[in-house]
C-alpha positions in Angstrom: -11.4 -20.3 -13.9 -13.4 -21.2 -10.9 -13.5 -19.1 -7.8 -12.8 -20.7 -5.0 -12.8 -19.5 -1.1 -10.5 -21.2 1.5 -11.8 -22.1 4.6 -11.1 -19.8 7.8 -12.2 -18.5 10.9 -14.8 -15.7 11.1 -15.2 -13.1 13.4 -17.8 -10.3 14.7 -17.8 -7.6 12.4 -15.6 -4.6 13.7 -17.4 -1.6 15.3 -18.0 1.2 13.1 -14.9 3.2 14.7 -12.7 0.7 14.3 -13.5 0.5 10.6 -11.2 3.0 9.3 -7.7 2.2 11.6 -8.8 -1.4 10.0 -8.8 -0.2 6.6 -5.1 1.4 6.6 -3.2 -1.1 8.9 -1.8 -1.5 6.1 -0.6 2.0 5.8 0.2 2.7 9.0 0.6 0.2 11.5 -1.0 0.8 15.3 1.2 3.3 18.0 2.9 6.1 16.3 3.1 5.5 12.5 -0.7 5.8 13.0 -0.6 8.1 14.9 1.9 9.9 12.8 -0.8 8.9 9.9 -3.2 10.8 11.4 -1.5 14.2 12.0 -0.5 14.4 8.2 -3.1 13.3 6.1 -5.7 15.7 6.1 -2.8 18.2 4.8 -1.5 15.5 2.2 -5.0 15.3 0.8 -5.6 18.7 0.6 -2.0 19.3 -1.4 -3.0 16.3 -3.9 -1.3 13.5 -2.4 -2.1 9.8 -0.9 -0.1 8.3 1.6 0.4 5.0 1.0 2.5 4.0 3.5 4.3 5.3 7.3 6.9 4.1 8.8 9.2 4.8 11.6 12.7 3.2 12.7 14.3 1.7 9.6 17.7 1.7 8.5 19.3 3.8 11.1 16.1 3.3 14.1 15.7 7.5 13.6 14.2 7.4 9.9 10.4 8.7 9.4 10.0 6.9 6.3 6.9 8.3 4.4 5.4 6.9 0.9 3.0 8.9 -0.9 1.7 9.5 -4.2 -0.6 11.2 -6.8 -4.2 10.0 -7.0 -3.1 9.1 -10.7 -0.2 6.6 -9.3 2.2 9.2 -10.4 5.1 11.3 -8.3 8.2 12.5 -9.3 10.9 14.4 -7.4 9.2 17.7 -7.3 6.4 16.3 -5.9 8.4 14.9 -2.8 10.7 18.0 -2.1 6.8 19.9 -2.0 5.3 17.2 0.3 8.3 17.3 2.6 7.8 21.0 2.7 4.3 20.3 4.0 4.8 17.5 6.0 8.0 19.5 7.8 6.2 22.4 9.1 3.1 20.0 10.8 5.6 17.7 12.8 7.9 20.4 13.5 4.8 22.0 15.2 3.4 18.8 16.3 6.4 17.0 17.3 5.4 13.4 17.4 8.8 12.0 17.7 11.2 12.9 21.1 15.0 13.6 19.7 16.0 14.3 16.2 15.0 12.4 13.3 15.1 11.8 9.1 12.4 12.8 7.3 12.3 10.3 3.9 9.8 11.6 1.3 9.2 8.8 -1.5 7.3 7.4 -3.7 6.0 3.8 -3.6 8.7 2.5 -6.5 8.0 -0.2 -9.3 8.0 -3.1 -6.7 5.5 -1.2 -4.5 3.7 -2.3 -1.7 0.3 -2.7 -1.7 -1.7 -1.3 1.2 -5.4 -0.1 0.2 -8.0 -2.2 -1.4 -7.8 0.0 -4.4 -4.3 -1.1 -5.0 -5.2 -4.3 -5.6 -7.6 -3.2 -8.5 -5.0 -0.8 -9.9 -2.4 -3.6 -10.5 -4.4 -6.7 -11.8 -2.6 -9.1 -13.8 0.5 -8.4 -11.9 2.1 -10.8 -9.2 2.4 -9.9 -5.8 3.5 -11.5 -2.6 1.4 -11.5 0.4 2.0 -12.2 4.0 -1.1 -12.2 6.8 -1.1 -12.3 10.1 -2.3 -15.3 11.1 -2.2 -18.9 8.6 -5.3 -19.6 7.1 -5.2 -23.9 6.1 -1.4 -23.5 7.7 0.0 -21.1 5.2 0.8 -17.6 5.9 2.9 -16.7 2.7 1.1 -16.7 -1.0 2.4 -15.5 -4.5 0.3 -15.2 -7.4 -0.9 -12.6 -10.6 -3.7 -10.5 -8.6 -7.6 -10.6 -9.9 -8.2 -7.2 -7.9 -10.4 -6.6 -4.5 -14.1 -8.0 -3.8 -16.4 -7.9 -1.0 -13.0 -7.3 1.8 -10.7 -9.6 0.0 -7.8 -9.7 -2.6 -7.9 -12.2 -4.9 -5.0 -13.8 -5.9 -4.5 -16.8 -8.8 -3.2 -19.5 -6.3 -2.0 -23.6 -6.4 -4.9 -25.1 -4.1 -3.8 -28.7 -3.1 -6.9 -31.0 -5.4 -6.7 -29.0 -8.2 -4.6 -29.7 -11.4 -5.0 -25.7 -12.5 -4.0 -22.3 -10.2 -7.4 -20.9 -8.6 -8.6 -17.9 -7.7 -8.6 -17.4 -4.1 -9.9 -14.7 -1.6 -7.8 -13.8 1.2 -9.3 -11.1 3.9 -7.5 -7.4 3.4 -7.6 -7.3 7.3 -5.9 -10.2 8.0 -2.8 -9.0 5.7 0.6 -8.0 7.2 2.2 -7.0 3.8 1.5 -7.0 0.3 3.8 -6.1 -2.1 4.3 -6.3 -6.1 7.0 -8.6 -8.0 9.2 -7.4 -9.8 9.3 -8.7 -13.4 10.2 -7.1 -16.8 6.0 -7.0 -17.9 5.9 -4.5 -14.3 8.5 -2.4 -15.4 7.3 -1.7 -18.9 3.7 -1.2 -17.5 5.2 1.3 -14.7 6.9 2.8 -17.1 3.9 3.3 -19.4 1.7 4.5 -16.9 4.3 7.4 -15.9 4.6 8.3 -19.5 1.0 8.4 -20.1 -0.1 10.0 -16.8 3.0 12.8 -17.2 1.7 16.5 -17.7 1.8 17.5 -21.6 4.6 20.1 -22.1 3.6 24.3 -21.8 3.4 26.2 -25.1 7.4 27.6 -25.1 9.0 24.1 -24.0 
């Protein structure tokens, strides 16, 4: 299947201190889930974890929503009740947020957003649903099985107008607003496989 790039306005490559905050938009957006970002991830690191996503003001406008996960793509309950631990001492010392507030430790679920490039290499083969900022040849919203992450884009099997089959198209990871997977029956079995094969073998005695 031929590779094919849509047309779309370039711009000056970012400064190198800008590189990073453009590398997690993603994961935490600018102003205080950044911010927020910042202040726990060295310590999430440390303890094991990724964050894969902050956010701040859903459901009830005072939930500190926090998704996070094993290098492996694995986390299971104990692993949230040990980052909260963490994560509860530094902001209660820190306190970025004015007034009380719920912590929410999770993990990413099947239907998971997608917010680093490497996410987009770990779930090839998979659809997702994609959203960027601004439309590139009018379109904003595209859905198709992922083909991973090259050269700052994802590549996504897409209908492109001219062509009787779906291509492969690169959209820039800095101009995406949200990614997420589909859910299907092939990405539950394949979640489910991956936690069963990444779970730690029993101790001798269980």
């Amino acid at each position: 299947m031929a590779d094919i790039e849509l047309e779309r306005q370039t711009s000056d490559a970012a400064p190198a201190e800008e590189a990073d905050a453009l590398d997690t938009h993603l994961v935490a957006a600018a102003g205080q889930p950044r911010r927020i970002f910042e202040l726990i991830r060295g310590a999430s690191e440390a303890a094991g974890f990724e964050i894969v996503r902050v956010r701040y003001g859903l459901h009830d406008g005072h939930t500190l929503q926090i998704m996070a996960e094993r290098p492996d793509g694995t986390m299971v309950v104990a692993d949230c009740e040990d980052l909260s631990k963490i994560l509860s001492a530094i902001l209660d010392v820190e306190d970025p947020i004015s007034g009380e507030y719920n912590l929410e430790i999770s993990s990413p679920g099947i239907d998971r957003p997608l917010t680093r490039p490497k996410d987009f290499d770990r779930w090839v083969g998979f659809e997702a649903k994609v959203e960027l900022r601004d439309a590139i040849d009018g379109r904003k919203r595209f859905r198709g099985i992922l083909h991973g992450f090259q050269d700052g884009e994802i590549l996504l099997e897409h209908e492109v107008e001219g062509f009787a089959e779906k291509q492969v198209i690169g959209l820039p990871f800095r101009q995406l607003s949200e990614a997420k997977l589909t859910m299907s029956d092939d990405l539950i079995r394949e979640s489910l496989k991956r936690r069963d094969r990444d779970a730690p073998a029993p101790s001798d005695g269980e």
